[in-house]
N, C-alpha and C positions, 0 to 999 in steps of 0.2 A: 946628800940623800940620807933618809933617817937608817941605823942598824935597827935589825932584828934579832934577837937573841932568844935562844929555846936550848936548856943543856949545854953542847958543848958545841954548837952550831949558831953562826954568826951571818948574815946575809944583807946584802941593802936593800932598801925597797922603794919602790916611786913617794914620793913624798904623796900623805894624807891616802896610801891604797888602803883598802879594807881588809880591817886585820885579818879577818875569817879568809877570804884571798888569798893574801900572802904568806898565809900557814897554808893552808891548802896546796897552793900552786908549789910551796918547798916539800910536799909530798910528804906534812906531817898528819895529814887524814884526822883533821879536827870535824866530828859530826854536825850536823844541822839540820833543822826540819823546816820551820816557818823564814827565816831571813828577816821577819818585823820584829823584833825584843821579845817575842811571845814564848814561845817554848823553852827556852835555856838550856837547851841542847849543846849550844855552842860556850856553853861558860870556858873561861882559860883565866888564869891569877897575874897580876902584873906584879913581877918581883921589884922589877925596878923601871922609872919612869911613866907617865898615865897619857895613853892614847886621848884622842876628841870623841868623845863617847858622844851621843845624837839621843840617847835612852836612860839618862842618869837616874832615871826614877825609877827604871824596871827591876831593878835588884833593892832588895832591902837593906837599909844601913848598914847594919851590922857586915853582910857580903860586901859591899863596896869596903868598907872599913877595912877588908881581908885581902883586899888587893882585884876580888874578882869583879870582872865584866866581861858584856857579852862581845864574843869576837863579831859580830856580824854588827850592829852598832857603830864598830871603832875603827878609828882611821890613824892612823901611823905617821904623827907629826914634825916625832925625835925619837931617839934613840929610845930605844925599847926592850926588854927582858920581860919575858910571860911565861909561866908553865901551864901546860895543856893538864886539861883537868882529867886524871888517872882515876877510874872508878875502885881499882884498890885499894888507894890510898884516901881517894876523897869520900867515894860514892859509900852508901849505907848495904850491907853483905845481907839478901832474905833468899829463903830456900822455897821453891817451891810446893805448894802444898796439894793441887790439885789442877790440871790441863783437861779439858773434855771441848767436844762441841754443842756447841746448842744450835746451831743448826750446819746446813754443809762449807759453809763459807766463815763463821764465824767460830772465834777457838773462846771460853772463858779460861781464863787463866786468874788462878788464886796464890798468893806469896805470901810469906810468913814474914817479915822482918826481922831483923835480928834486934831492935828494940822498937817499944810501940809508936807509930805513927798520929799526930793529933793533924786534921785534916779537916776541910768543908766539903759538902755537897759542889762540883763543878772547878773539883780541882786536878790537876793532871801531874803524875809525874813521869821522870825520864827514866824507861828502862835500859840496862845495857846487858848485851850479853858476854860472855866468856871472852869472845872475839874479837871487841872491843867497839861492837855494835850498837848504835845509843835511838832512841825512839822514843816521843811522848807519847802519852797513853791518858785518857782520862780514868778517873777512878770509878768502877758501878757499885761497889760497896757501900755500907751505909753505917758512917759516921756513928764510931761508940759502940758500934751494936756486933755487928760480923768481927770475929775474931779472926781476919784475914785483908788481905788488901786483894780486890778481886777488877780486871780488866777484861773486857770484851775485846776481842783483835780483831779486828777484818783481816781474815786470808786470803780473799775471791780474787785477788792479782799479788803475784809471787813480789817481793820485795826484800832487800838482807836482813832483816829483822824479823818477818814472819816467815821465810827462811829456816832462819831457828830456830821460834817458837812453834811453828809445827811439829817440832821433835821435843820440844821439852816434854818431861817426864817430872813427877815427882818425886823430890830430893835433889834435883838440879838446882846449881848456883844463880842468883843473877842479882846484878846491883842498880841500885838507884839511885836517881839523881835527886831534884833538887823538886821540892813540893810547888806550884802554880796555880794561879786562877782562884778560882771561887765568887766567882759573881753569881752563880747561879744560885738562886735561894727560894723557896716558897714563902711568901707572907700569909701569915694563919688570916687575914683581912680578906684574901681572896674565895674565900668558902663558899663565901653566899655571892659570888660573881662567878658570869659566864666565863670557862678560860678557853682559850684556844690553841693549842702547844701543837707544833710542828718538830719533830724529830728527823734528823739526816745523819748516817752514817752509825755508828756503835756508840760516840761518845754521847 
């Protein structure tokens, strides 16, 4: 049976179990939201040895190159060493700059980064909080222009993350993860065509 190794903690595991699992179930509370490559919530770095990854594409070179992949992907072939991805150390430090409602169920929240973010329309990053609380979010901000990274939350059902965010204030901490997405584009060709856009949810 292949080891798992995380710090100073060493375990066996079913051969080929699901990385995201087998942290999980040893009660290392790795987050996640989607389970398909999509969010990157569940990033962790492989220090030593490379899981059967199912998703090789969903990370950019350069992060595969660092050792990272998504635990939820990965299955546990042989012997294994990962570190869980620490928003202290990894994640990027922005301060919040302004929490209001726009309506009763919905919180906008705006963040400052602690350096500037280059981003597209329809891209989402991962917030975390103090806690060690991690959630994708897309961005409503607009590319270049807002001097701010600005998120709509749906609050309308309690969850650990809007939990939080309900209380943020500004000059609260909160760190972020890793930038996603961006398929979403307008073509200036569409102008003089009828469009039809359907909206669900804040994102």
């Amino acid at each position: 049976m292949p080891e798992l190794r995380v710090g100073d903690r060493q375990w066996s595991v079913a051969p080929a179990a699901n990385l995201l699992d087998a942290l999980n179930d040893a009660g290392l509370s790795v987050p996640y939201s989607c389970r398909a490559g999509s969010c990157h919530t569940c990033m962790v770095r492989c220090v030593s040895g490379d899981p059967l990854d199912a998703a090789p594409d969903a990370l950019e070179a350069d992060k595969r190159a660092q050792g990272w992949r998504l635990s939820c992907q990965c299955r546990v072939t042989s012997d294994l060493t990962v570190e869980i991805f620490d928003p202290l150390r990894d994640g990027l430090p922005a301060t919040v700059v302004g929490a209001d409602w726009l309506s009763a169920s919905v919180l906008r929240l705006r963040l400052n980064p602690e350096r500037p973010l280059r981003y597209r329309a329809g891209q989402h990053l991962v917030l975390w909080t103090e806690s060690g609380v991690a959630r994708p979010y897309s961005l409503a901000s607009v590319p270049g222009n807002d001097p701010f990274l600005e998120f709509h939350i749906d609050c309308q059902r309690p969850g650990a993350f809007v939990d939080v965010a309900r209380r943020l204030q500004p000059g609260n901490p909160v760190r972020l993860g890793e930038l996603q997405g961006g398929a979403l584009h307008y073509d200036p060709d569409w102008q003089d065509r009828p469009l039809w856009l359907l909206a669900a949810g804040t994102g």
